[in-house]
mmCIF file of the protein (N, C-alpha, C, O) and its ligand, coordinates in Angstrom:
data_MODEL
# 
_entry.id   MODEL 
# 
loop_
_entity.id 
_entity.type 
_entity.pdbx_number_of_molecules 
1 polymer     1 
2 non-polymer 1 
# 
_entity_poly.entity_id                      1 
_entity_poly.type                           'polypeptide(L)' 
_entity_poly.nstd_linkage                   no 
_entity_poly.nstd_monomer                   no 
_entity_poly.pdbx_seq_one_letter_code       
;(UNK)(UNK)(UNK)(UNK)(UNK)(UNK)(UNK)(UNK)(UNK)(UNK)(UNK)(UNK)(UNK)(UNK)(UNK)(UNK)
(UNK)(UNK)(UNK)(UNK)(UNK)(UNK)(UNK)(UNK)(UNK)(UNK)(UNK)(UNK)(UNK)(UNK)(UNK)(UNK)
(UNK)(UNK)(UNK)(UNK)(UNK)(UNK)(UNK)(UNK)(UNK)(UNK)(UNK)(UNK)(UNK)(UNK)(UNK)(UNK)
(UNK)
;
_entity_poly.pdbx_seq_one_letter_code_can   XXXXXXXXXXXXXXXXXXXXXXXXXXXXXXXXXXXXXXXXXXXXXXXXX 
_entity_poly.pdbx_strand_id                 A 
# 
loop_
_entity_poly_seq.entity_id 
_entity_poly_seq.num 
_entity_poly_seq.mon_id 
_entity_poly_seq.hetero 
1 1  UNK n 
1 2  UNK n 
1 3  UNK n 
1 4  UNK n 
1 5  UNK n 
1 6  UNK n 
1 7  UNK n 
1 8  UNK n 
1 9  UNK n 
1 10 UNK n 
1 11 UNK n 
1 12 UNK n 
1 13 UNK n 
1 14 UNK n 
1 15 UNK n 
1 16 UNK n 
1 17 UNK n 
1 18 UNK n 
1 19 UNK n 
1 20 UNK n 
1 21 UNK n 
1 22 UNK n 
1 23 UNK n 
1 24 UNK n 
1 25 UNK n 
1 26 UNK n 
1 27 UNK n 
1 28 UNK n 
1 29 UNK n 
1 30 UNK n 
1 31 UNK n 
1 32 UNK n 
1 33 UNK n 
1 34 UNK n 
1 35 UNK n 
1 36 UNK n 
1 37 UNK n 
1 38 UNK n 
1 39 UNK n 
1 40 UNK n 
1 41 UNK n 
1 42 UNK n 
1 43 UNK n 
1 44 UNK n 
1 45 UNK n 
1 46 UNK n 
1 47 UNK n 
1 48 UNK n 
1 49 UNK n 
# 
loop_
_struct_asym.id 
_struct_asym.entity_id 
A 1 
B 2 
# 
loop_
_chem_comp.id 
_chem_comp.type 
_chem_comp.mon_nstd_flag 
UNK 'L-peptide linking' . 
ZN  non-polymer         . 
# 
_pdbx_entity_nonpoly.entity_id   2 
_pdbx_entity_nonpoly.name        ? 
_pdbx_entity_nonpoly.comp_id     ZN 
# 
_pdbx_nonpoly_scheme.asym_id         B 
_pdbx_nonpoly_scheme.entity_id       2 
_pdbx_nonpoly_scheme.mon_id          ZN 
_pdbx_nonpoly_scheme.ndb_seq_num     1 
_pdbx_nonpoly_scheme.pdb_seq_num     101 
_pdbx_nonpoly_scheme.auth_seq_num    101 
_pdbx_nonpoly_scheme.pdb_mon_id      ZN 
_pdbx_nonpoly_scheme.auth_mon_id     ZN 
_pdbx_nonpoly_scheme.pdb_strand_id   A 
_pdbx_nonpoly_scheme.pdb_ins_code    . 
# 
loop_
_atom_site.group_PDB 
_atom_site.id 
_atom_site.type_symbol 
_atom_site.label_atom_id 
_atom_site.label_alt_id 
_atom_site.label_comp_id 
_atom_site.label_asym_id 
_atom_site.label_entity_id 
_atom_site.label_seq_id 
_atom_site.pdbx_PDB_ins_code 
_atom_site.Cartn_x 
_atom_site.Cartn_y 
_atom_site.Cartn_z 
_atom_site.occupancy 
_atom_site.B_iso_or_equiv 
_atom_site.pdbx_formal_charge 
_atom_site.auth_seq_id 
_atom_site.auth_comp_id 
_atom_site.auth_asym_id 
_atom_site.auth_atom_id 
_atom_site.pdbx_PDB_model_num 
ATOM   1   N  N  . UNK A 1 1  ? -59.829 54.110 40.712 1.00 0.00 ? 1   UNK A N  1 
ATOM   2   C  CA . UNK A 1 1  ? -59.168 53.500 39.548 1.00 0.00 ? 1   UNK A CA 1 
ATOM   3   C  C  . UNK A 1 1  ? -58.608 54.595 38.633 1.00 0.00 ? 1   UNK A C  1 
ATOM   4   O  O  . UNK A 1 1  ? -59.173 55.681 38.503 1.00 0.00 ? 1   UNK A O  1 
ATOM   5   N  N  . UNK A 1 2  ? -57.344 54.223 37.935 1.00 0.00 ? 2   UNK A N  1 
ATOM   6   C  CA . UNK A 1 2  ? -56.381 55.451 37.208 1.00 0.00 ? 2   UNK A CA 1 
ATOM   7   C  C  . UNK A 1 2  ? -57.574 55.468 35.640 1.00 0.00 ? 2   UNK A C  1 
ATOM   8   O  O  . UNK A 1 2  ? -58.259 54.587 35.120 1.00 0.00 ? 2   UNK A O  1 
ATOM   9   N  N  . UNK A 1 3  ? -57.402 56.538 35.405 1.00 0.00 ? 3   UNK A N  1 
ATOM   10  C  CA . UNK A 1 3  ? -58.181 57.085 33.825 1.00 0.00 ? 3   UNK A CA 1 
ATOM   11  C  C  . UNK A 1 3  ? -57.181 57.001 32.686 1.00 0.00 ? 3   UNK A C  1 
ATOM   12  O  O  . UNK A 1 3  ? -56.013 57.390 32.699 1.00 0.00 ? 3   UNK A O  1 
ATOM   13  N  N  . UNK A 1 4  ? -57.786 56.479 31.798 1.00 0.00 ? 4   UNK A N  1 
ATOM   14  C  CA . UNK A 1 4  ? -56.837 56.782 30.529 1.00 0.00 ? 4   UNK A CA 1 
ATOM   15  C  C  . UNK A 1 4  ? -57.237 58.145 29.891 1.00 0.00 ? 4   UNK A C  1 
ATOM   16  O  O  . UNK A 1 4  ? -58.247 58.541 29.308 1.00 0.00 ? 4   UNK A O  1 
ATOM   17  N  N  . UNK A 1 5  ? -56.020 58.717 30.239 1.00 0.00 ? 5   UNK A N  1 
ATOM   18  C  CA . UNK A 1 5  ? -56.208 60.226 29.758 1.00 0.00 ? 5   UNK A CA 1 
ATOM   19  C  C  . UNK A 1 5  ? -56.225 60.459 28.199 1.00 0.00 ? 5   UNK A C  1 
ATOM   20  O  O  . UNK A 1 5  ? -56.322 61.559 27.654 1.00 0.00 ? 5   UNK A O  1 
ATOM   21  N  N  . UNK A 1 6  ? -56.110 59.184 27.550 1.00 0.00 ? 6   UNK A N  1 
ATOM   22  C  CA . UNK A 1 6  ? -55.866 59.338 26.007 1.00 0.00 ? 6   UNK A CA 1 
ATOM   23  C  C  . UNK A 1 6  ? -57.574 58.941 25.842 1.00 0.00 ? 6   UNK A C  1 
ATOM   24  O  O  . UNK A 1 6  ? -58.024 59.947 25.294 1.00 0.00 ? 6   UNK A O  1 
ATOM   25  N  N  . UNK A 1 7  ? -58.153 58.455 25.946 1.00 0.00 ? 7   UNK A N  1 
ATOM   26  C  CA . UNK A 1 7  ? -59.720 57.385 25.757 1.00 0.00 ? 7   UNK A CA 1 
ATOM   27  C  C  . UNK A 1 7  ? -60.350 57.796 27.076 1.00 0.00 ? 7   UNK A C  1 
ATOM   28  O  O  . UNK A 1 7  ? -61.499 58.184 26.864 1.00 0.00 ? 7   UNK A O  1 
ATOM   29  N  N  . UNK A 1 8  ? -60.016 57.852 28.372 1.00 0.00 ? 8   UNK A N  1 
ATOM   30  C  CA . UNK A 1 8  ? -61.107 58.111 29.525 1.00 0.00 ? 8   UNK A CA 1 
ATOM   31  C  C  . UNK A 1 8  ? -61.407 56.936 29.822 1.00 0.00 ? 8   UNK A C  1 
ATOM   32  O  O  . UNK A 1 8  ? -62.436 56.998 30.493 1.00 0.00 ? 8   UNK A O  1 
ATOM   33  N  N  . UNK A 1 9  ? -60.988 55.579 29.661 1.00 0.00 ? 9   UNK A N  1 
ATOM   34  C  CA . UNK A 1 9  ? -61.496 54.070 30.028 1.00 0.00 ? 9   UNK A CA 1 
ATOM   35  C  C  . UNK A 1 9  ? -60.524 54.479 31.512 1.00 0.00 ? 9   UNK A C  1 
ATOM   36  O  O  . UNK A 1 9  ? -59.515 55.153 31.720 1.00 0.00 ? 9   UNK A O  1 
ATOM   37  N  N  . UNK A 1 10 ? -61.381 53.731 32.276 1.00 0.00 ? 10  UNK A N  1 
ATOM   38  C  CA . UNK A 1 10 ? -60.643 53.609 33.595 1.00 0.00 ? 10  UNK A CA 1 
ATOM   39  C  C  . UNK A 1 10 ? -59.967 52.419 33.427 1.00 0.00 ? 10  UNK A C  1 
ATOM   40  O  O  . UNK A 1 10 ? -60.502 51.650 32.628 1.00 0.00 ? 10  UNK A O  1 
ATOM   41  N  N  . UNK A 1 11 ? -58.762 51.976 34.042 1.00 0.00 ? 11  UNK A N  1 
ATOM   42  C  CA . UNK A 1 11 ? -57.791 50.875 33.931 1.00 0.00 ? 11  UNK A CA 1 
ATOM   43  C  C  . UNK A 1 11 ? -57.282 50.750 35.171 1.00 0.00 ? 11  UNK A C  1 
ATOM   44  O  O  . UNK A 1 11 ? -56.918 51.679 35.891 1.00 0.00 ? 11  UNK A O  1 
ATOM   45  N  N  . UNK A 1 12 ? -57.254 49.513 35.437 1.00 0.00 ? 12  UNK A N  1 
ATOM   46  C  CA . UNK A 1 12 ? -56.964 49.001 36.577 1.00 0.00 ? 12  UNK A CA 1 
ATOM   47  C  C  . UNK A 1 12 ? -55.371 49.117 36.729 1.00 0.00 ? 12  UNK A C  1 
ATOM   48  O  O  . UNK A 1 12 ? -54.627 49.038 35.752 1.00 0.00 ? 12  UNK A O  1 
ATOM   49  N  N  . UNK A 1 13 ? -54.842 49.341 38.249 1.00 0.00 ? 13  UNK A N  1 
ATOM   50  C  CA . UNK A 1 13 ? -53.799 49.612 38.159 1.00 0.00 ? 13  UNK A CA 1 
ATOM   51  C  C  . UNK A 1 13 ? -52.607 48.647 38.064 1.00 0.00 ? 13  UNK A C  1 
ATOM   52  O  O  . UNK A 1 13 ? -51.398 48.862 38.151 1.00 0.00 ? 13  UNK A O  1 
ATOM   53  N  N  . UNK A 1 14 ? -53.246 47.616 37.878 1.00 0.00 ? 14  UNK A N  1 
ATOM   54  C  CA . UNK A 1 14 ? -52.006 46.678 37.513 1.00 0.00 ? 14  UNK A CA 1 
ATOM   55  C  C  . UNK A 1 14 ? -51.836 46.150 36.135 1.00 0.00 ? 14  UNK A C  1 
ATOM   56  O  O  . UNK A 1 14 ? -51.369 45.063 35.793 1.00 0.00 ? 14  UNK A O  1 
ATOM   57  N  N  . UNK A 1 15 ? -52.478 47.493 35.126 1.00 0.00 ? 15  UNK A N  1 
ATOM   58  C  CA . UNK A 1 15 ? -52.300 47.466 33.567 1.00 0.00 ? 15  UNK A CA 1 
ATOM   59  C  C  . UNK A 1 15 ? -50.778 47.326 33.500 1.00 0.00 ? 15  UNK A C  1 
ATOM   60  O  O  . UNK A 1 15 ? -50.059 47.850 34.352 1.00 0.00 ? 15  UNK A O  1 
ATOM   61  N  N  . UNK A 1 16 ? -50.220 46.502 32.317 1.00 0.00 ? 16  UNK A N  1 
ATOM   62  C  CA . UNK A 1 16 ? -49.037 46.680 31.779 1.00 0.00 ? 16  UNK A CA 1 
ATOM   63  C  C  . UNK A 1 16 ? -48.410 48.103 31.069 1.00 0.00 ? 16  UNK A C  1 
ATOM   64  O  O  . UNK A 1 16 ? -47.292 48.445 30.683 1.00 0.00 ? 16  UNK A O  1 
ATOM   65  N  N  . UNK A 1 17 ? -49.374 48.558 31.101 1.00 0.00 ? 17  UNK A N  1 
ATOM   66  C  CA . UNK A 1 17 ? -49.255 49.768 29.857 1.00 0.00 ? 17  UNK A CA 1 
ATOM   67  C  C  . UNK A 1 17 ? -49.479 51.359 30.661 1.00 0.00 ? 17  UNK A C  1 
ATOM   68  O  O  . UNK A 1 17 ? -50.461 52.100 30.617 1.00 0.00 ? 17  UNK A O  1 
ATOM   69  N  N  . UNK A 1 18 ? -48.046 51.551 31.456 1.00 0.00 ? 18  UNK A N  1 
ATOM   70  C  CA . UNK A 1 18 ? -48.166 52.983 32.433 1.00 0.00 ? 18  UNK A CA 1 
ATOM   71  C  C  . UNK A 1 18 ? -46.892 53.716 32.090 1.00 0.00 ? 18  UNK A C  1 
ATOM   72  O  O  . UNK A 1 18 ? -45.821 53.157 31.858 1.00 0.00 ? 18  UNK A O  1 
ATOM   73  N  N  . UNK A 1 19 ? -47.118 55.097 32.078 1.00 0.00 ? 19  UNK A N  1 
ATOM   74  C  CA . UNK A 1 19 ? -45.649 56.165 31.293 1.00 0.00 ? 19  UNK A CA 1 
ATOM   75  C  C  . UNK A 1 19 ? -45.844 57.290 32.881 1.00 0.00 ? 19  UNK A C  1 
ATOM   76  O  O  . UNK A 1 19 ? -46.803 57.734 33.512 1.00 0.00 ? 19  UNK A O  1 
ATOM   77  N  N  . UNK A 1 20 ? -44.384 57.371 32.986 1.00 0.00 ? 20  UNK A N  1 
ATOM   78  C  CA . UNK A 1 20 ? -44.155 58.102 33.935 1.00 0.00 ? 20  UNK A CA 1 
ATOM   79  C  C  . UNK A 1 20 ? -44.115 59.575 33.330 1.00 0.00 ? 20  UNK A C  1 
ATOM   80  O  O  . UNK A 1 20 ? -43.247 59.705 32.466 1.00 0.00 ? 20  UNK A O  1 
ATOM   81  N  N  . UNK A 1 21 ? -44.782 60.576 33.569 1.00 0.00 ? 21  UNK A N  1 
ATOM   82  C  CA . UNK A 1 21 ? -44.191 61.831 32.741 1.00 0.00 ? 21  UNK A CA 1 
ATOM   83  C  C  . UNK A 1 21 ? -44.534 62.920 33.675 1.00 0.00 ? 21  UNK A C  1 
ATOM   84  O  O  . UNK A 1 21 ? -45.652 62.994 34.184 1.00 0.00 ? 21  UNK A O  1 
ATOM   85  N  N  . UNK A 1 22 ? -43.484 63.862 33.934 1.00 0.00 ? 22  UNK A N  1 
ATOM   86  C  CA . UNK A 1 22 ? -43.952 64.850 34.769 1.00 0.00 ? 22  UNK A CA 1 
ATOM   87  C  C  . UNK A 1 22 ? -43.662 64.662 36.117 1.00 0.00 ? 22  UNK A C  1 
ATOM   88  O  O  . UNK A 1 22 ? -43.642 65.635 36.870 1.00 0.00 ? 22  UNK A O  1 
ATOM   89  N  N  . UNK A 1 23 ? -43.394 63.337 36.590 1.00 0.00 ? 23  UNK A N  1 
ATOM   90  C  CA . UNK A 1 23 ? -43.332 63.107 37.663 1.00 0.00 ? 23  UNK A CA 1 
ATOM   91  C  C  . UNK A 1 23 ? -45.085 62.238 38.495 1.00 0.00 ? 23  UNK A C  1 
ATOM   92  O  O  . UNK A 1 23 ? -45.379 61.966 39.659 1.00 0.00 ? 23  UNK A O  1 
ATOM   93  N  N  . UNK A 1 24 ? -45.945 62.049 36.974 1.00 0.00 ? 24  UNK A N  1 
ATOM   94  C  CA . UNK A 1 24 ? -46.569 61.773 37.284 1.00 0.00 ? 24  UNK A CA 1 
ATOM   95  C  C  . UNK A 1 24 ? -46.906 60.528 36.811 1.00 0.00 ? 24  UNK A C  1 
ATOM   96  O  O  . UNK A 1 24 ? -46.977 60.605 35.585 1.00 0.00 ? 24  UNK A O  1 
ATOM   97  N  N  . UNK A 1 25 ? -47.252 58.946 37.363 1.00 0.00 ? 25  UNK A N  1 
ATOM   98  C  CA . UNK A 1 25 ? -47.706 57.858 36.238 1.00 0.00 ? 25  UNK A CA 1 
ATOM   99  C  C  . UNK A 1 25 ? -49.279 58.077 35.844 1.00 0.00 ? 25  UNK A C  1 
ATOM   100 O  O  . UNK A 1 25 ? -50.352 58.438 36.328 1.00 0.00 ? 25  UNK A O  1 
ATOM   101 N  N  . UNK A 1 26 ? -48.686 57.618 34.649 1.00 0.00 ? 26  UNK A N  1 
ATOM   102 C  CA . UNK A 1 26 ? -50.496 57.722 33.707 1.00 0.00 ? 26  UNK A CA 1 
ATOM   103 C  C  . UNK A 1 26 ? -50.502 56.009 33.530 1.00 0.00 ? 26  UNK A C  1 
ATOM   104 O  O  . UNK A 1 26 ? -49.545 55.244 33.654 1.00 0.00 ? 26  UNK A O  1 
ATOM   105 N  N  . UNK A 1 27 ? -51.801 55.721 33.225 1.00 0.00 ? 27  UNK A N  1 
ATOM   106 C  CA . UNK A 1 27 ? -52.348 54.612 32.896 1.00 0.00 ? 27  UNK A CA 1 
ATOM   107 C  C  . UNK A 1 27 ? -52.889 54.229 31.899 1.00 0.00 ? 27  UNK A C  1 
ATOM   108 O  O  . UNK A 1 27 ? -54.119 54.225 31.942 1.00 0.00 ? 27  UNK A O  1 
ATOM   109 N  N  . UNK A 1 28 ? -52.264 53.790 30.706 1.00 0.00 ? 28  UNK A N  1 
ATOM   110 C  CA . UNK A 1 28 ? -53.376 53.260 29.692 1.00 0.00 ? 28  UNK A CA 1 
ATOM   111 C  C  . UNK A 1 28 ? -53.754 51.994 29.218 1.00 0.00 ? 28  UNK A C  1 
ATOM   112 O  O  . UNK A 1 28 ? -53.060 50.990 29.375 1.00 0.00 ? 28  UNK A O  1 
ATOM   113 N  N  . UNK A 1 29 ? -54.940 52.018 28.587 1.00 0.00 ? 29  UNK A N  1 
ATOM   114 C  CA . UNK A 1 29 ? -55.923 50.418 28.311 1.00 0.00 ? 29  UNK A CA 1 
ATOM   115 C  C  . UNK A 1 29 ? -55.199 49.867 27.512 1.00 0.00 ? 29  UNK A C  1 
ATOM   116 O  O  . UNK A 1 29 ? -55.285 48.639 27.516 1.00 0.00 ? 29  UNK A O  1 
ATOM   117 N  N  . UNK A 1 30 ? -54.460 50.341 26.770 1.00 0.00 ? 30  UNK A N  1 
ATOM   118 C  CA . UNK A 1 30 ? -53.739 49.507 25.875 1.00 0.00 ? 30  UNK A CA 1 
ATOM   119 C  C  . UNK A 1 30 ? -52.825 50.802 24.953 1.00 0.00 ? 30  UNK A C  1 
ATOM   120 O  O  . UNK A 1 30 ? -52.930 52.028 24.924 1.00 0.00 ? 30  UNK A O  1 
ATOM   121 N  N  . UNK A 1 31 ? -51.655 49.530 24.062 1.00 0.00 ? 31  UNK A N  1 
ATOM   122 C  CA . UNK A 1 31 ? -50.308 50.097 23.334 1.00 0.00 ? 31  UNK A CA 1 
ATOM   123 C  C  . UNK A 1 31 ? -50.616 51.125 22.575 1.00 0.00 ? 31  UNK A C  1 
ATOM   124 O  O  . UNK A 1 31 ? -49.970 52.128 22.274 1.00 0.00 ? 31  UNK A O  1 
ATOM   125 N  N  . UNK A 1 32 ? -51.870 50.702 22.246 1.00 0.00 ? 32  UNK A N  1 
ATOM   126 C  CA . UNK A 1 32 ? -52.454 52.173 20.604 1.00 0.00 ? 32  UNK A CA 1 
ATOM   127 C  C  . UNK A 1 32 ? -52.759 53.737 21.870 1.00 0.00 ? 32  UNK A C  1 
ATOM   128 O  O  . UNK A 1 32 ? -52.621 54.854 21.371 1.00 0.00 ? 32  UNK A O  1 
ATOM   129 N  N  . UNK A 1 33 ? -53.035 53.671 22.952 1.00 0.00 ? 33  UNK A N  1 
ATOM   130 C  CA . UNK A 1 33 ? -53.382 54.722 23.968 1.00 0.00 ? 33  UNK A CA 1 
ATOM   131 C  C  . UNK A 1 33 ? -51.948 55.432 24.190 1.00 0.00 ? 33  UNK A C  1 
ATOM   132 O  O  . UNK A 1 33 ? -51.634 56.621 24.126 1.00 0.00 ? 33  UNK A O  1 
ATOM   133 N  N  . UNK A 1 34 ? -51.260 54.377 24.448 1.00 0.00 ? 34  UNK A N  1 
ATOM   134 C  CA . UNK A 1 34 ? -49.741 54.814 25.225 1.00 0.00 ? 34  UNK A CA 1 
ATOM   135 C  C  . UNK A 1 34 ? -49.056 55.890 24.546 1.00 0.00 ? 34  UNK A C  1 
ATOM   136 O  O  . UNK A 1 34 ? -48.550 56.921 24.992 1.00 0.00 ? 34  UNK A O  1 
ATOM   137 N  N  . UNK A 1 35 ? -49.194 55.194 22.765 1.00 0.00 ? 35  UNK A N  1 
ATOM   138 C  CA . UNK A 1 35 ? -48.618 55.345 21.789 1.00 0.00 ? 35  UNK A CA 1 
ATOM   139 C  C  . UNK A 1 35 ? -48.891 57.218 21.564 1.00 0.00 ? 35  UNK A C  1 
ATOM   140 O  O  . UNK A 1 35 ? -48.154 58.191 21.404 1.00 0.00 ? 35  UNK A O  1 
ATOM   141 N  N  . UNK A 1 36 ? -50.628 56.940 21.685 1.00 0.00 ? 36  UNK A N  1 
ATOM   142 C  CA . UNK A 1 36 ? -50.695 58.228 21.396 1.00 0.00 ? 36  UNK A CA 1 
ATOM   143 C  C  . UNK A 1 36 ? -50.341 59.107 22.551 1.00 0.00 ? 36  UNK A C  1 
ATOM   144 O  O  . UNK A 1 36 ? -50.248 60.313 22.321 1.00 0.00 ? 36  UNK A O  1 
ATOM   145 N  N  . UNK A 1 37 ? -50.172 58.755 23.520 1.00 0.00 ? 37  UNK A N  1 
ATOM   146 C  CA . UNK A 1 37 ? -49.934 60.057 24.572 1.00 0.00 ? 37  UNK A CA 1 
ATOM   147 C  C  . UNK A 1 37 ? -48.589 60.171 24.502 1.00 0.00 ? 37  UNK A C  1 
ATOM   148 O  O  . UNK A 1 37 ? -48.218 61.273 24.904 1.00 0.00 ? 37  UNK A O  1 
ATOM   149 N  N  . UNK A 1 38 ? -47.699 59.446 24.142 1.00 0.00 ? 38  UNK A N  1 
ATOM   150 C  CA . UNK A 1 38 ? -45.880 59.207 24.191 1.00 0.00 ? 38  UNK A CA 1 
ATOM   151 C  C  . UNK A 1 38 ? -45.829 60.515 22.895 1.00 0.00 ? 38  UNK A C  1 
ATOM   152 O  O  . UNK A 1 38 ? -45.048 61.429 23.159 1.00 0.00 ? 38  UNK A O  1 
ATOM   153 N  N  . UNK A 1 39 ? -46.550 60.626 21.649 1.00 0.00 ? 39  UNK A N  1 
ATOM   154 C  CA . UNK A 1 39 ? -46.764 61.190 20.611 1.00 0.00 ? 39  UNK A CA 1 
ATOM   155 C  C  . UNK A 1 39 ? -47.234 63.012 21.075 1.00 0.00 ? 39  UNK A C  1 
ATOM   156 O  O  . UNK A 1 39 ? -46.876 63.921 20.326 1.00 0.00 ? 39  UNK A O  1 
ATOM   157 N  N  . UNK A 1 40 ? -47.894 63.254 22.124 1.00 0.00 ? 40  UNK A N  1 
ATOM   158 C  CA . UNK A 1 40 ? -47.865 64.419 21.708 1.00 0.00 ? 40  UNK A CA 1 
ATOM   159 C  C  . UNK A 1 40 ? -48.646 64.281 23.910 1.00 0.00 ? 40  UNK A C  1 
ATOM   160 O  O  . UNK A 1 40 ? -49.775 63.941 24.266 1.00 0.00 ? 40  UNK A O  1 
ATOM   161 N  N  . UNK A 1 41 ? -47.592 64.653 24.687 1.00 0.00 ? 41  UNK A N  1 
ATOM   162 C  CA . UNK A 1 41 ? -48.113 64.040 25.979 1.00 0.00 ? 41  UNK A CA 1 
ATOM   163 C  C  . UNK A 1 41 ? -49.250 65.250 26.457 1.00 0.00 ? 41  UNK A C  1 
ATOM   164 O  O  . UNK A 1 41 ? -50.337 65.133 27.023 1.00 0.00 ? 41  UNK A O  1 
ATOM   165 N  N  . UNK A 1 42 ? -48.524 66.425 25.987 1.00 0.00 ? 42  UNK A N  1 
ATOM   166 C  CA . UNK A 1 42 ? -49.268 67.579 26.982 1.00 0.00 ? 42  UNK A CA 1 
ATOM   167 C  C  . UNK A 1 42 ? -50.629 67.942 26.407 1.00 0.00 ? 42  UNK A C  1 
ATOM   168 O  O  . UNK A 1 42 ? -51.447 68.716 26.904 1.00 0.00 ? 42  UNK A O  1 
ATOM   169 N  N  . UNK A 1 43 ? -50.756 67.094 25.013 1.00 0.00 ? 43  UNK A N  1 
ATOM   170 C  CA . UNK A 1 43 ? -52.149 67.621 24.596 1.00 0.00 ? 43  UNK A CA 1 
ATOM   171 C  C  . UNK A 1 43 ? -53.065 66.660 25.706 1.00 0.00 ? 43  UNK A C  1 
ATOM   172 O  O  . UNK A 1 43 ? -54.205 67.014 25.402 1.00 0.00 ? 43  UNK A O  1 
ATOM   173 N  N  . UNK A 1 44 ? -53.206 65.745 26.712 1.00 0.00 ? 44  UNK A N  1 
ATOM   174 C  CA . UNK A 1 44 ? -53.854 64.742 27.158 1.00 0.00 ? 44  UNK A CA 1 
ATOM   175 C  C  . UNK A 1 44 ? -53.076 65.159 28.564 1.00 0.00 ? 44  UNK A C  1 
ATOM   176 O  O  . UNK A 1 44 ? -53.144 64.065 29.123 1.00 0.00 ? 44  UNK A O  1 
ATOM   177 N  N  . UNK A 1 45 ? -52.412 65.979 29.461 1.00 0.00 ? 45  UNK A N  1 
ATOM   178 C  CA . UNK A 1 45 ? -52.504 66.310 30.265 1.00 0.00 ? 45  UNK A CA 1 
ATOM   179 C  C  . UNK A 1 45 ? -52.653 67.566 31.265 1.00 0.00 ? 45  UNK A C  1 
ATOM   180 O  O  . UNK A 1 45 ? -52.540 67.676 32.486 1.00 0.00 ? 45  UNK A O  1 
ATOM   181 N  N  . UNK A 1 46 ? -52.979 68.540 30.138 1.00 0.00 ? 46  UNK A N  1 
ATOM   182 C  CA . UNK A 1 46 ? -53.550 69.908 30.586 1.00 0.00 ? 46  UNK A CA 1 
ATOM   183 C  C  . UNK A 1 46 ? -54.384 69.720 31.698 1.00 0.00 ? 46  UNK A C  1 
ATOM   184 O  O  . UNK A 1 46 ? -54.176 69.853 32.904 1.00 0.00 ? 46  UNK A O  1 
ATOM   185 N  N  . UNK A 1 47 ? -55.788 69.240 30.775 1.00 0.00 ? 47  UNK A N  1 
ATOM   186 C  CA . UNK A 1 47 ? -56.763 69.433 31.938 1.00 0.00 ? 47  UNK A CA 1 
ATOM   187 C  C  . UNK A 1 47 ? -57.257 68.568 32.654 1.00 0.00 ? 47  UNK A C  1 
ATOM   188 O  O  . UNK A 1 47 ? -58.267 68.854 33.298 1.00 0.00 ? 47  UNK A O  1 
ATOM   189 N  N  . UNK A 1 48 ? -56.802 67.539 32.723 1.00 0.00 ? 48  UNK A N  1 
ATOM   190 C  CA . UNK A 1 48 ? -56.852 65.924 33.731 1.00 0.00 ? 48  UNK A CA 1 
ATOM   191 C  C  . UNK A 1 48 ? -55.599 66.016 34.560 1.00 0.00 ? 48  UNK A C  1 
ATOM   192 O  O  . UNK A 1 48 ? -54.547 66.562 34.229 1.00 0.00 ? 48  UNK A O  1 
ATOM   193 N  N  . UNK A 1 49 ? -55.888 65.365 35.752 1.00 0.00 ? 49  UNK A N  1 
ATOM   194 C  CA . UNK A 1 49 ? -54.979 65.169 36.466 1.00 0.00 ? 49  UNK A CA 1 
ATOM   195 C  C  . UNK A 1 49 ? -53.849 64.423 36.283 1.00 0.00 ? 49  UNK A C  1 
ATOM   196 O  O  . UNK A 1 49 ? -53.006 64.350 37.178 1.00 0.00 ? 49  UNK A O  1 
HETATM 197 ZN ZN . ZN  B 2 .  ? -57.350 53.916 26.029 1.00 0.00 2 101 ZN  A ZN 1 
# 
């Protein structure tokens, strides 16, 4: 199951709420998660996959 790299909740992959960045999709639990990773992406994808 995909991780929310903003919170760490695992989310199932047929969440509404996924951002392509990098070439990579991320997954988040919800709009307030998205929001923050759309806001500042690379602080939440350094060291997670
Ligand atoms: Zn979240």
């Amino acid at each position: 199951m995909p991780v929310d790299p903003v919170c760490g909740a695992e989310v199932p992959e047929t969440v509404k709420y996924r951002l392509e960045y990098g070439g990579t999709t991320y997954y988040f639990c919800c709009e307030h998660c998205m929001a923050k990773f759309k806001e500042n992406p690379e602080k939440y994808v350094g060291s997670r996959r």
